[in-house]
NUROZA-667534 format. One record per atom (N, C-alpha, C): x, y, z; residue in three letters. Coordinates in steps of 0.2 Angstrom, whole numbers, plus 5000, padded with zeros to 4 digits. Layout:
% NUROZA-667534
XYZala/...
***
This chain:
% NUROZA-667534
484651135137unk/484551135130unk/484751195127unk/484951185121unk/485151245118unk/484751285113unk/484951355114unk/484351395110unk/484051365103unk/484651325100unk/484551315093unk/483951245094unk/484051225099unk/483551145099unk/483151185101unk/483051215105unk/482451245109unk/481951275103unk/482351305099unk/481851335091unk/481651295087unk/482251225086unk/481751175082unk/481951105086unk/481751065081unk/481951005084unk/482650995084unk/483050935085unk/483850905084unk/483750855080unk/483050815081unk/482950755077unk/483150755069unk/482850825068unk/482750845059unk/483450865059unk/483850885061unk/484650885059unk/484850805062unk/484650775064unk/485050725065unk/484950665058unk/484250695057unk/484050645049unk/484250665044unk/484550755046unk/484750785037unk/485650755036unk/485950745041unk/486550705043unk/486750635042unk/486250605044unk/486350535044unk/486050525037unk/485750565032unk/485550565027unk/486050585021unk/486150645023unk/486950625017unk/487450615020unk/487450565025unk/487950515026unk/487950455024unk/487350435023unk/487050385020unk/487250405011unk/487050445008unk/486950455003unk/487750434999unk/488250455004unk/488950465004unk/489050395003unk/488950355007unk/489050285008unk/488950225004unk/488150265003unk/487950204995unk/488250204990unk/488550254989unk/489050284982unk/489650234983unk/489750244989unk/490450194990unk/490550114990unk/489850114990unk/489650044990unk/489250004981unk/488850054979unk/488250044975unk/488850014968unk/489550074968unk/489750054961unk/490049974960unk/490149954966unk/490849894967unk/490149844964unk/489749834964unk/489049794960unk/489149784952unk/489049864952unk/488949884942unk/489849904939unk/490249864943unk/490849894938unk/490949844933unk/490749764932unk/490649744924unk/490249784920unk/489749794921unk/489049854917unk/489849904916unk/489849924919unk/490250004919unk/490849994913unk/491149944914unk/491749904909unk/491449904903unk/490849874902unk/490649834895unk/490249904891unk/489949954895unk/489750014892unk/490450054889unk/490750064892unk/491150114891unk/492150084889unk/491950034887unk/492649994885unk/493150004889unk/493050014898unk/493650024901unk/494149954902unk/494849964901unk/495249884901unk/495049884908unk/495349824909unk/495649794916unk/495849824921unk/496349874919unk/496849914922unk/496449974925unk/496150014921unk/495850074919unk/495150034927unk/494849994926unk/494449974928unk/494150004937unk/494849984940unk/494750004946unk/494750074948unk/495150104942unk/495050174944unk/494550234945unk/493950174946unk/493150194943unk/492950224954unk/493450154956unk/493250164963unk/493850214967unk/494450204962unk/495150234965unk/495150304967unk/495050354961unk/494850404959unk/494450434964unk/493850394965unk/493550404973unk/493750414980unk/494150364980unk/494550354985unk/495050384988unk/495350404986unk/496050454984unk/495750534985unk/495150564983unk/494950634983unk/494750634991unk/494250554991unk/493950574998unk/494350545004unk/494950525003unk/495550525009unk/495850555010unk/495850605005unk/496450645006unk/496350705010unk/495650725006unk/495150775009unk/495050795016unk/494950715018unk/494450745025unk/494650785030unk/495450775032unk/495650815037unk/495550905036unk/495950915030unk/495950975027unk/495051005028unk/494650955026unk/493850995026unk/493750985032unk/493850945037unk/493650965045unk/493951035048unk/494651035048unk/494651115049unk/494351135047unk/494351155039unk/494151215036unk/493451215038unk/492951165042unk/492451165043unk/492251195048unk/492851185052unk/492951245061unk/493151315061unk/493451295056unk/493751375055unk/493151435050unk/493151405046unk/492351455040unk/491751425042unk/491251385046unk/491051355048unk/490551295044unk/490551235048unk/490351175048unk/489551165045unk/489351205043unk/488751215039unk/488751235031unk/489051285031unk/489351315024unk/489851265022unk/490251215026unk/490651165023unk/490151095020unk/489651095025unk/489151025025unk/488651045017unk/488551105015unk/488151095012unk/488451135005unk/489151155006unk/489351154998unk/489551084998unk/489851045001unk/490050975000unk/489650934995unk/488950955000unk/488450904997unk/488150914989unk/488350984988unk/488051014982unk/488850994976unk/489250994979unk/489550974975unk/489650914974unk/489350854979unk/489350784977unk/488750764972unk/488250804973unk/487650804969unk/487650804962unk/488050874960unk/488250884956unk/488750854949unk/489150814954unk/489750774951unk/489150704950unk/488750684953unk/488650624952unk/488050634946unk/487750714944unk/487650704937unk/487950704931unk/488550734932unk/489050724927unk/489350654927unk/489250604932unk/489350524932unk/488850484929unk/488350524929unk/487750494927unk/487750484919unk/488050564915unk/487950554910unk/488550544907unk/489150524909unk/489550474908unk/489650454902unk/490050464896unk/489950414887unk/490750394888unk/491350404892unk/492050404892unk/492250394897unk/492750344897unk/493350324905unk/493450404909unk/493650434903unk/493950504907unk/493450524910unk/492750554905unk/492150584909unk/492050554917unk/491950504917unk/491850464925unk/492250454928unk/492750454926unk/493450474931unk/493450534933unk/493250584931unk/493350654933unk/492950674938unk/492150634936unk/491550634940unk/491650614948unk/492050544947unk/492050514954unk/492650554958unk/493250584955unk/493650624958unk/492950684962unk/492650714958unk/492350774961unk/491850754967unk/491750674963unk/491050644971unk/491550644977unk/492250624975unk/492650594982unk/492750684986unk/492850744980unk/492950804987unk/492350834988unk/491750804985unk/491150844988unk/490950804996unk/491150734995unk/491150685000unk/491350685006unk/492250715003unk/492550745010unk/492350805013unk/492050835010unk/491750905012unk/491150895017unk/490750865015unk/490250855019unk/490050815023unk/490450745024unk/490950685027unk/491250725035unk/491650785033unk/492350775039unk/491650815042unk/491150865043unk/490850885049unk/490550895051unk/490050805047unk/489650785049unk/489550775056unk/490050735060unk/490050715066unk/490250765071unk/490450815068unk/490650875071unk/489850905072unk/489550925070unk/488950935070unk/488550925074unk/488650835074unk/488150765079unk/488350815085unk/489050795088unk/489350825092unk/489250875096unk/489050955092unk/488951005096unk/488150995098unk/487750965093unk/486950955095unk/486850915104unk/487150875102unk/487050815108unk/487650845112unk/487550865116unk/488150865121unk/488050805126unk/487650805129unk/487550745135unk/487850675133unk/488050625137unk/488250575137unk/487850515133unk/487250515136unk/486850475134unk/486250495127unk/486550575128unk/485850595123unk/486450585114unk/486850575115unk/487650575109unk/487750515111unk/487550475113unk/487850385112unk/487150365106unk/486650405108unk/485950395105unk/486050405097unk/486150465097unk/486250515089unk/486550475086unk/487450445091unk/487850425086unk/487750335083unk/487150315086unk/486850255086unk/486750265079unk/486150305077unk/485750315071unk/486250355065unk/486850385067unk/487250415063unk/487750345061unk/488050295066unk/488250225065unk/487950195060unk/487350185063unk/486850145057unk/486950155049unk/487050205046unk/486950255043unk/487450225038unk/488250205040unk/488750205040unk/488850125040unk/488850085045unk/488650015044unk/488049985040unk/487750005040unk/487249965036unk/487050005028unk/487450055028unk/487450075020unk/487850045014unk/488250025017unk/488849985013unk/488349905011unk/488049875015unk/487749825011unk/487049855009unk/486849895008unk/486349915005unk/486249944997unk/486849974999unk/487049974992unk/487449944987unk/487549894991unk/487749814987unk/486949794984unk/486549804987unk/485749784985unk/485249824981unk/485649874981unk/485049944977unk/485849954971unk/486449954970unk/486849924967unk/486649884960unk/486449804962unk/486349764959unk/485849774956unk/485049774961unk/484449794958unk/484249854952unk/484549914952unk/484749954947unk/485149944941unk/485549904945unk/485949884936unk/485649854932unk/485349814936unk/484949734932unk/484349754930unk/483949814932unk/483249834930unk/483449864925unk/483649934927unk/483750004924unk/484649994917unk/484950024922unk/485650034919unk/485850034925unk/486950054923unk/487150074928unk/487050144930unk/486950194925unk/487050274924unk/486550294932unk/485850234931unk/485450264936unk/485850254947unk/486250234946unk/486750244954unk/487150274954unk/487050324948unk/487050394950unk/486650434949unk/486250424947unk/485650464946unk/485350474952unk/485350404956unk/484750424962unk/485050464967unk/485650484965unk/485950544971unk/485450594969unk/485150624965unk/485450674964unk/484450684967unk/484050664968unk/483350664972unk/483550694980unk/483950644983unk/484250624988unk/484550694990unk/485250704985unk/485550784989unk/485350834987unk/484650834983unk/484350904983unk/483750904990unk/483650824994unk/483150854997unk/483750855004unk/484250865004unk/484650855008unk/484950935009unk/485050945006unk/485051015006unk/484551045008unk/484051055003unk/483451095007unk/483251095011unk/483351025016unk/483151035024unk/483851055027unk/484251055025unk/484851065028unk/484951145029unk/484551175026unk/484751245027unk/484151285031unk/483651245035unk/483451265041unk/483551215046unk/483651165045unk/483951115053unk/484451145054unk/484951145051unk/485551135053unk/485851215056unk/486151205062unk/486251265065unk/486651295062unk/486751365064unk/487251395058unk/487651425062unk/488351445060unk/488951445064unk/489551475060unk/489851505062unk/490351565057unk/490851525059unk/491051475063unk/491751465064unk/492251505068unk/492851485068unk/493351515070unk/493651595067unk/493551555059unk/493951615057unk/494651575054unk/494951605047unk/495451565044unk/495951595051unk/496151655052unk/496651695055unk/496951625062unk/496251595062unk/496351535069unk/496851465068unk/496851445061unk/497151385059unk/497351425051unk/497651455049unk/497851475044unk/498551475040unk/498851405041unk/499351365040unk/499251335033unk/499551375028unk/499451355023unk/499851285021unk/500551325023unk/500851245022unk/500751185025unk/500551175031unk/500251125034unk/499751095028unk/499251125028unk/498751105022unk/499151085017unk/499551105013unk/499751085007unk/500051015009unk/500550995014unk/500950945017unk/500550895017unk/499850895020unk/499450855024unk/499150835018unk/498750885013unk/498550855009unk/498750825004unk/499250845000unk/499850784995unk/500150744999unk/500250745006unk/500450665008unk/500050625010unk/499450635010unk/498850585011unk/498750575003unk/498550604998unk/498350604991unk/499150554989unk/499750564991unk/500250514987unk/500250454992unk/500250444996unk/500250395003unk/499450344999unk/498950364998unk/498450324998unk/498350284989unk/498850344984unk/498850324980unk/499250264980unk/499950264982unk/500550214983unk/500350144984unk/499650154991unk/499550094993unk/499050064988unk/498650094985unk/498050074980unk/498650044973unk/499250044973unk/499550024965unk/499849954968unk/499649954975unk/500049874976unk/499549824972unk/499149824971unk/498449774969unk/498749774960unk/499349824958unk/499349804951unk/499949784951unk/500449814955unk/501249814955unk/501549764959unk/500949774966unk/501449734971unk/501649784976unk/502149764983unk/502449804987unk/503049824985unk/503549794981unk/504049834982unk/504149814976unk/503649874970unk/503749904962unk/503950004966unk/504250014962unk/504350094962unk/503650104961unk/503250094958unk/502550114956unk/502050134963unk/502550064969unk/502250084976unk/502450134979unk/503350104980unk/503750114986unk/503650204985unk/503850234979unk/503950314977unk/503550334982unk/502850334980unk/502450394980unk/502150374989unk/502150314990unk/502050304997unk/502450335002unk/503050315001unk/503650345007unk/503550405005unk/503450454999unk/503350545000unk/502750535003unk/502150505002unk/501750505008unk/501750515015unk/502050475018unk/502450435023unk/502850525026unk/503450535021unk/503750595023unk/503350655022unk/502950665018unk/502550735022unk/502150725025unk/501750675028unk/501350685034unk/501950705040unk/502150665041unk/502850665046unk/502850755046unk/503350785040unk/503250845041unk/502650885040unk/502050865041unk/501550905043unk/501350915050unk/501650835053unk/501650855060unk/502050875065unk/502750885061unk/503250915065unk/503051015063unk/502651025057unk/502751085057unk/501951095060unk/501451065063unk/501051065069unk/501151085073unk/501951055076unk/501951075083unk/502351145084unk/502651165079unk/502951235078unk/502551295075unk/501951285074unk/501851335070unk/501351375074unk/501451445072unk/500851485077unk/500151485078unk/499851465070unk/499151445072unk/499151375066unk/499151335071unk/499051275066unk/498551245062unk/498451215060unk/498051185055unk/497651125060unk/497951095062unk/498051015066unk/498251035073unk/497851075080unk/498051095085unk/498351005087unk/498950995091unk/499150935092unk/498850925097unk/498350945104unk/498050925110unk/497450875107unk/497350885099unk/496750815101unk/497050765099unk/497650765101unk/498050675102unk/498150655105unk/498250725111unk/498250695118unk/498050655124unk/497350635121unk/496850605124unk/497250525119unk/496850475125unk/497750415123unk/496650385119unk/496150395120unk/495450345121unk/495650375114unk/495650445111unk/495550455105unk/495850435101unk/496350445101unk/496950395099unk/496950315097unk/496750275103unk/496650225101unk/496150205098unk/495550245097unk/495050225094unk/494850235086unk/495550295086unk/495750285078unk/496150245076unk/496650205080unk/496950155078unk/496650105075unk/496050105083unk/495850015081unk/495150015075unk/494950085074unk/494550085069unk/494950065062unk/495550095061unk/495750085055unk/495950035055unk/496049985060unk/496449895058unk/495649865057unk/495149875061unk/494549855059unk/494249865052unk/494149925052unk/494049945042unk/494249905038unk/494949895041unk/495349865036unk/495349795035unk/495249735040unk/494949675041unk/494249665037unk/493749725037unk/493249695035unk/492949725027unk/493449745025unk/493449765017unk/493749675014unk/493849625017unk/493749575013unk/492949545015unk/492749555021unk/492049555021unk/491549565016unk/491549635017unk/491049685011unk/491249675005unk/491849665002unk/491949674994unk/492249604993unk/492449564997unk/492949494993unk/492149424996unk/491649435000unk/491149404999unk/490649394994unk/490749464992unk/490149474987unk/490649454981unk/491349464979unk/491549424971unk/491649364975unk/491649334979unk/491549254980unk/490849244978unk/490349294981unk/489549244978unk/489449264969unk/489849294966unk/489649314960unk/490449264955unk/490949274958unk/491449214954unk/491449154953unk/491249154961unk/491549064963unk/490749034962unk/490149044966unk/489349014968unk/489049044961unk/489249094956unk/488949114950unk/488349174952unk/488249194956unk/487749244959unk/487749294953unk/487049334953unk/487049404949unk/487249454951unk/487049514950unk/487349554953unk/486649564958unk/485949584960unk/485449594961unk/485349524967unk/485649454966unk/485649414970unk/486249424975unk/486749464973unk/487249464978unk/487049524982unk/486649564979unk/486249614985unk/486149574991unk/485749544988unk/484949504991unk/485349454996unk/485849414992unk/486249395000unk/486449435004unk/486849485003unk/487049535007unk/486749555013unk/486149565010unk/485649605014unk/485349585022unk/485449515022unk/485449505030unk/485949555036unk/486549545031unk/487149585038unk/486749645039unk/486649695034unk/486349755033unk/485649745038unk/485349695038unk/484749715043unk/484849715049unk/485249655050unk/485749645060unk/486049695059unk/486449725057unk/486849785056unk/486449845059unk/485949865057unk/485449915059unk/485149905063unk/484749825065unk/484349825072unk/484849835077unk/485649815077unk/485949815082unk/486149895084unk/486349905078unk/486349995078unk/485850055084unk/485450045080unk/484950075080unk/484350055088unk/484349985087unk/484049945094unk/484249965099unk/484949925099unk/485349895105unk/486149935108unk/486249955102unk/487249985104unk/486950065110unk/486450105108unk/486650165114unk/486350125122unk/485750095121unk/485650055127unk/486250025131unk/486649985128unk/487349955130unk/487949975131unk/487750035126unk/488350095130unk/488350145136unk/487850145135unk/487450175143unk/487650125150unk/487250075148unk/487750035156unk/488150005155unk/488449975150unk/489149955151unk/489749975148unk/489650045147unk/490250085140unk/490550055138unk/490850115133unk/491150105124unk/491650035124unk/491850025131unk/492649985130unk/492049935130unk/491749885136unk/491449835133unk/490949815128unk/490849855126unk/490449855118unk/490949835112unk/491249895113unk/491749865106unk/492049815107unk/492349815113unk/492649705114unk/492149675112unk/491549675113unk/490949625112unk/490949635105unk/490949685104unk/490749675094unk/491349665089unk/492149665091unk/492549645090unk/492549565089unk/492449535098unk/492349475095unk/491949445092unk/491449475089unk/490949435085unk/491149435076unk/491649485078unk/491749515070unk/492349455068unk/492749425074unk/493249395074unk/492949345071unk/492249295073unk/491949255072unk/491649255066unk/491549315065unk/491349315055unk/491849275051unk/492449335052unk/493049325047unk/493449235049unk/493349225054unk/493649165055unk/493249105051unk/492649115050unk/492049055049unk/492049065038unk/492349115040unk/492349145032unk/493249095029unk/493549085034unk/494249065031unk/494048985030unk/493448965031unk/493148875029unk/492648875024unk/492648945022unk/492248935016unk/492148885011unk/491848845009unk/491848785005unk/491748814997unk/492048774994unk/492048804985unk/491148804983unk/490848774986unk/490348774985unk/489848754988unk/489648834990unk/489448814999unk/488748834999unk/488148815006unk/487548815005unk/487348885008unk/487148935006unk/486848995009unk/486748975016unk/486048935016unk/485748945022unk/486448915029unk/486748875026unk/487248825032unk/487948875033unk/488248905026unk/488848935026unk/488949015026unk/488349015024unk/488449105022unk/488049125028unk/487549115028unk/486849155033unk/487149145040unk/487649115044unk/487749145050unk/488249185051unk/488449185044unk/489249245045unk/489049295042unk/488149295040unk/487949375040unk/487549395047unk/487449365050unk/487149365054unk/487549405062unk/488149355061unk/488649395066unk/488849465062unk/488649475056unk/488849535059unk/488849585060unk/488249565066unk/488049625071unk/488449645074unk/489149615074unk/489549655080unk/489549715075unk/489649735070unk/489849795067unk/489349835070unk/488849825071unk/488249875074unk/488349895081unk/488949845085unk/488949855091unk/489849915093unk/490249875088unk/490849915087unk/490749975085unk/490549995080unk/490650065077unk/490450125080unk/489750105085unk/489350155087unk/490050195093unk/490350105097unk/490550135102unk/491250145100unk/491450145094unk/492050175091unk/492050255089unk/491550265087unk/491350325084unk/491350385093unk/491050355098unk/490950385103unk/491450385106unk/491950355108unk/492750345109unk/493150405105unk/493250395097unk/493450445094unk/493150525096unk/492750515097unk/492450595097unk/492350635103unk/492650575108unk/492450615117unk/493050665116unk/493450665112unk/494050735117unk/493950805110unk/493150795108unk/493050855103unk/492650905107unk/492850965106unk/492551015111unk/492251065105unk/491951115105unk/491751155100unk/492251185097unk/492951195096unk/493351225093unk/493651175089unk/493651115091unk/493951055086unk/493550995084unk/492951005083unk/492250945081unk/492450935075unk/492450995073unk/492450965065unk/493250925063unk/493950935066unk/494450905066unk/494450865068unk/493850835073unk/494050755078unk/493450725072unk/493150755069unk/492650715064unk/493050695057unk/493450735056unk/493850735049unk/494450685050unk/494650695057unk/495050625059unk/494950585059unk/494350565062unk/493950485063unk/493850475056unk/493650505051unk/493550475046unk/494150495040unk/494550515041unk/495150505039unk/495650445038unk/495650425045unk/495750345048unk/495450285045unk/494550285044unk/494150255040unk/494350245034unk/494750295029unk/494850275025unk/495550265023unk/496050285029unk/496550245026unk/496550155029unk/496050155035unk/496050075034unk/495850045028unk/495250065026unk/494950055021unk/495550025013unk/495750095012unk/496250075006unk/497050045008unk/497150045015unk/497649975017unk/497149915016unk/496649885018unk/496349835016unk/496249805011unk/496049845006unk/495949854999unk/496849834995unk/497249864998unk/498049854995unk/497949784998unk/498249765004unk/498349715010unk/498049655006unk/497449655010unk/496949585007unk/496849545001unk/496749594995unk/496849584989unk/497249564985unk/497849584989unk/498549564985unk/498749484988unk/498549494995unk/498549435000unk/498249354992unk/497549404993unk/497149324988unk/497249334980unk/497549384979unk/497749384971unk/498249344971unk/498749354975unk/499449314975unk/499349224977unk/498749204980unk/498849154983unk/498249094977unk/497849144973unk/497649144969unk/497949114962unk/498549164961unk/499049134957unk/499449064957unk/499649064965unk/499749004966unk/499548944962unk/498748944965unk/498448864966unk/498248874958unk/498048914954unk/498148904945unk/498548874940unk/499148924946unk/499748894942unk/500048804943unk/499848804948unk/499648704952unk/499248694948unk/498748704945unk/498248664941unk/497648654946unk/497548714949unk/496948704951unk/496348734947unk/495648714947unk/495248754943unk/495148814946unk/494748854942unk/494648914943unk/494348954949unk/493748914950unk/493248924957unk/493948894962unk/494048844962unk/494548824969unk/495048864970unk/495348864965unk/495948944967unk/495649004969unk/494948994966unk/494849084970unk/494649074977unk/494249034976unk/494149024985unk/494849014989unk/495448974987unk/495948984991unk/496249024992unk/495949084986unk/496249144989unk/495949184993unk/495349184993unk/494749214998unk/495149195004unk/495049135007unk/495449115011unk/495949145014unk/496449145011unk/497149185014unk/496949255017unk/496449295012unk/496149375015unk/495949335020unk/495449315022unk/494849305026unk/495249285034unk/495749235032unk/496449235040unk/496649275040unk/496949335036unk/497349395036unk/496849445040unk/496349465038unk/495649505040unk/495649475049unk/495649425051unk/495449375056unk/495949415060unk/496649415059unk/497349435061unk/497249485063unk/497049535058unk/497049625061unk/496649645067unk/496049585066unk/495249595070unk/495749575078unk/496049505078unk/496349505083unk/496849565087unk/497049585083unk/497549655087unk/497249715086unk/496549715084unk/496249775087unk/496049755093unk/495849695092unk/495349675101unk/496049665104unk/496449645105unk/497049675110unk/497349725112unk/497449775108unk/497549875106unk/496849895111unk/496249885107unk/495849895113unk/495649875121unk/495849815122unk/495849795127unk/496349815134unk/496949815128unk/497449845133unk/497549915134unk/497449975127unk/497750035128unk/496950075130unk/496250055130unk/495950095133unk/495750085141unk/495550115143unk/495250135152unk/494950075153unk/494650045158unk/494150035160unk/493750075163unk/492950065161unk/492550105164unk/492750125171unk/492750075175unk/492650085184unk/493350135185unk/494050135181unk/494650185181unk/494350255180unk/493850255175unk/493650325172unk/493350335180unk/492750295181unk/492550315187unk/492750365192unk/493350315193unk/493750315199unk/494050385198unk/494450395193unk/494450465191unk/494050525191unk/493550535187unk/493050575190unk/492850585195unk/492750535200unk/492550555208unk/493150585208unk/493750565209unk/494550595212unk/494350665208unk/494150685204unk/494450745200unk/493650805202unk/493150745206unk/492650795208unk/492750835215unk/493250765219unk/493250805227unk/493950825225unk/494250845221unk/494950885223unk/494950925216unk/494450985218unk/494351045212unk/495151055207unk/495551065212unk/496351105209unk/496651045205unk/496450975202unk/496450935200unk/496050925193unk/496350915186unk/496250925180unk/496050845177unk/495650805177unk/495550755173unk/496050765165unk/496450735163unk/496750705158unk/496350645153unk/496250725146unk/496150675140unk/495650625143unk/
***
């Protein structure tokens, strides 16, 4: 046990973590409810509209690599708790909101307080828990946090709008990361870092973060433009080319930004792939189910909670109940295959959706299944985070959720344009309006199906087998002069 648990508990930093983790997550969730409300207050077009969630999205993809070093290197505390003070703070400026611009600015500032306090978070979990099974435990409840916030703030979302206003989903950050803070500044252990002089690549930073911030934009303008509008192509491919050159000036530089050994590990690696093709699958889940129950079935916003809310419960019992127990005796690879296929089963059962379908018979099972996400995440997150040692948690944290969010907004570009376009179609055929939307839902919901299948292949095939791990660690316990590999 370490001095610092030994002096207080781990539990109370594991709750001040999973707690503006949470906080982060409802934010990400709670607007995609109130963006009619948000439209109708504040006169934004059509166009202007999305930029309510983009603006977000862009600050906090861009960011996170860049704040997980900076999290390792100045230390992981001082990054966790200005983040949060600056997410808090922007979300009062979102609150009092009168202009498109004002809440554009705001959610820009919630997305870098986000990634601030986001990349080191799990760099954190990490150094608390070192044991196998005592960190399969933590990152259960820090999973949780994560899977089941996004439907929950689809529910506290709509119930705010439709009682209160929208102003107040932003407002109730601001309870949350003042008490998030205050405990945070006696749990959470404290820790100077490395030091800039360790990773003090300025250029590397500048490269990584303009080509993530143009890279995420590119993909986000296909939902207006399309794939191959210069509106995309531009600003994507200089994405594309500076990251490229961030990683070729990684492997040259003296003290890097992005040491390249934590890609060396092949488990870490593929566990960032297949999270990102998964994120990306189930953003028609989360976001193209819920305007199916409010465009097509006529739902409110406060009723499209309310259906939601099931996945959200199984989402957690399995989190929280069932995923560290099952990681324990059957490890991360058979977990996540298990919760992959069940994910596969969501999105498949979602591509028969009927124009006018019965909750209990159509919807309620495909909320149901999806507990695999409570069973995947936990042991993707465990996967992602095995080759983090004390000098790079905070970088394998800002990674892992780096990945998160460029699945995230490939989903977002991919799926939408997927069911916008196929949408178009069946309109311009003369179909009514509910029926072309669901045949576009449709198209997302096989395309989602498709990614879900080649991560459960990608993981199948590029991670270990437990009994291989095995076999290796005994081989690498009787023949000392012998290094286990990644």
């Amino acid at each position: 046990m370490s001095v610092f648990s030994a002096r207080r508990p781990r539990g109370l930093a594991l709750g001040v973590i999973a707690a503006g983790t949470l906080m982060i997550i409802l934010d990400g969730s709670i607007v995609t409810v109130a963006m009619p409300a948000i439209q109708r207050d504040l006169n934004f077009s059509s166009s202007q509209l999305s930029w309510v969630v983009n603006a977000y999205l862009i600050a906090f993809g861009s960011l996170l690599l860049l704040a997980g070093r900076l999290g390792d290197l100045l230390g992981r505390k001082k990054m966790f708790l200005a983040g949060t003070g600056v997410f808090t703070a922007a979300s009062l400026l979102a609150g009092f909101a009168g202009t498109p611009a004002v809440l554009l600015a705001a959610r820009f500032l919630q997305g870098v307080g986000s990634a601030m306090a986001a990349a080191v978070g799990l760099g954190i979990l990490v150094t608390l828990y070192p044991g196998r099974r005592e960190r399969a435990r933590a990152i259960a409840v820090f999973s949780f946090t994560g899977a089941a916030g996004a439907s929950i703030g689809q529910v506290l979302g709509g119930v705010l709008t439709d009682l209160l206003t929208w102003h107040w989903i932003f407002f109730i950050n601001l309870p949350i990361g003042a008490a998030v803070i205050a405990l945070a500044l006696p749990a959470l252990p404290s820790d100077s870092g490395m030091g800039l002089r360790a990773g003090a690549d300025a250029w590397g930073a500048l490269l990584i973060t303009v080509g993530l911030m143009a890279g995420i934009y590119g993909v986000i303008n296909t939902t207006a433009y399309g794939w191959s509008s210069p509106h995309t192509l531009l600003p994507t491919l200089l994405g594309v080319a500076l990251v490229a050159g961030f990683f070729v000036r990684q492997s040259r530089a003296r003290t890097p930004l992005m040491p390249l050994r934590i890609l060396r590990s092949r488990t870490v690696a593929v566990a960032n792939v297949v999270q990102m093709l998964m994120v990306a699958a189930l953003y028609s889940f989360q976001v193209l189910v819920a305007l199916y129950l409010q465009g097509v079935l006529g739902y409110g916003a406060a009723r499209t909670g309310i259906a939601m809310l099931p996945a959200a419960l199984v989402i957690g019992l399995v989190s929280l109940g069932v995923s560290a127990r099952l990681i324990a005796r059957y490890g991360e690879r058979v977990v996540l295959l298990t919760g992959l296929v069940l994910l596969i089963g969501v999105l498949g059962l979602l591509t028969r959706l009927p124009e006018r379908a019965h909750y209990t018979t159509d919807l309620l099972p495909v909320m149901l299944l999806a507990a695999g996400f409570g069973l995947a995440l936990p042991a993707l997150t465990a996967l992602g985070m095995s080759g983090a040692d004390e000098r790079d948690a905070g970088l394998a944290s800002g990674l892992f959720n780096t990945t998160q969010q460029i699945g995230m907004a490939l989903g977002v570009a991919t799926l939408s344009t997927l069911a916008a376009a196929r949408t178009h179609a069946l309109t311009a055929s003369g179909s009514p309006r509910a029926s072309a939307l669901t045949g576009g839902y449709h198209v997302a919901f096989a395309a989602g199906t498709g990614l879900l299948v080649v991560a459960l292949v990608v993981a199948a095939v590029a991670l270990r087998k437990p009994g291989r791990r095995t076999a290796a660690a005994a081989t690498a316990t009787s023949t000392p002069a012998r290094q286990p590999v990644g």
